[in-house]
C-alpha positions in Angstrom: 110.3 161.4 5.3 113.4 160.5 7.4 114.9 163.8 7.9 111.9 165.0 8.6 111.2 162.5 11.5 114.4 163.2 12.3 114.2 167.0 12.7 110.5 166.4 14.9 112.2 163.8 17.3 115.0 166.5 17.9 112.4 168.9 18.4 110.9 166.6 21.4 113.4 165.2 22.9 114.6 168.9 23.3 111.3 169.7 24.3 111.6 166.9 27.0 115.1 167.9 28.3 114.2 171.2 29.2 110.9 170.1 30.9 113.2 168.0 32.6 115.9 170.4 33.7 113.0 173.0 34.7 111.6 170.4 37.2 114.7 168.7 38.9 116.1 173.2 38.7 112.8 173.6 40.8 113.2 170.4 42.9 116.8 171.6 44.0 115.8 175.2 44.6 113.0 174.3 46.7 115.9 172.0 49.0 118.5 174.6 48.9 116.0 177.0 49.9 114.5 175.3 52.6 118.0 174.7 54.1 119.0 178.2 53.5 115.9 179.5 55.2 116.6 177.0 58.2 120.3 178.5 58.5 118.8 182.1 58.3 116.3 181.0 61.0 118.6 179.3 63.3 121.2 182.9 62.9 118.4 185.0 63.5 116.8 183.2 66.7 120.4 182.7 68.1 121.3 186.8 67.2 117.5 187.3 68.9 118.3 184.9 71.9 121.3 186.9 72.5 119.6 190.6 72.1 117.0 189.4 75.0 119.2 187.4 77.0 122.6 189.3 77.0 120.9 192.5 78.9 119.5 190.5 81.5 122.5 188.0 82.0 124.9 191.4 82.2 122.8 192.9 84.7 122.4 189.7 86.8 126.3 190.3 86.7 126.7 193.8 88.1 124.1 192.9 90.6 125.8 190.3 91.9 129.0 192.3 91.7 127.7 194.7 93.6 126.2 192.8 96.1 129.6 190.8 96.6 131.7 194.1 96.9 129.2 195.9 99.7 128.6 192.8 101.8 132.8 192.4 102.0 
C-alpha cells in the first residue's frame, strides 16, 4: 500500500508542478509581452512621428532658406 501511495503522490505533485509552471509561463508572457508591445509601439509612433514630421520640418527649411537668400 505504501509504494503505491507513493507512486499516486508523485503522480500529483507532478500533476501540480506543471499546472504551476503553465500559469506563472503564462503570467510572465503576458508581462514580457505587454512590455514588448509598448517598445514596439513607442518605435513605431516615434518612426511614424518622424515620416509626418520630417517632410514638413525640411521644407519649412528650404523655405526659409530661400526666403533668407532672396531678401539679402
Amino acid at each position: 500500500m505504501g509504494i503505491l501511495l507513493m507512486i499516486l503522490l508523485l503522480f500529483l505533485f507532478f500533476r501540480f508542478t506543471g499546472f504551476l509552471f503553465r500559469i506563472s509561463g503564462r503570467i510572465l508572457g503576458a508581462i514580457f509581452s505587454l512590455i514588448g508591445y509598448a517598445v514596439i509601439g513607442m518605435i513605431v509612433v516615434s518612426l511614424l512621428g518622424m515620416a509626418f514630421f520630417l517632410p514638413l520640418i525640411l521644407l519649412i527649411g528650404i523655405a526659409a532658406t530661400i526666403i533668407a537668400a532672396v531678401t539679402q
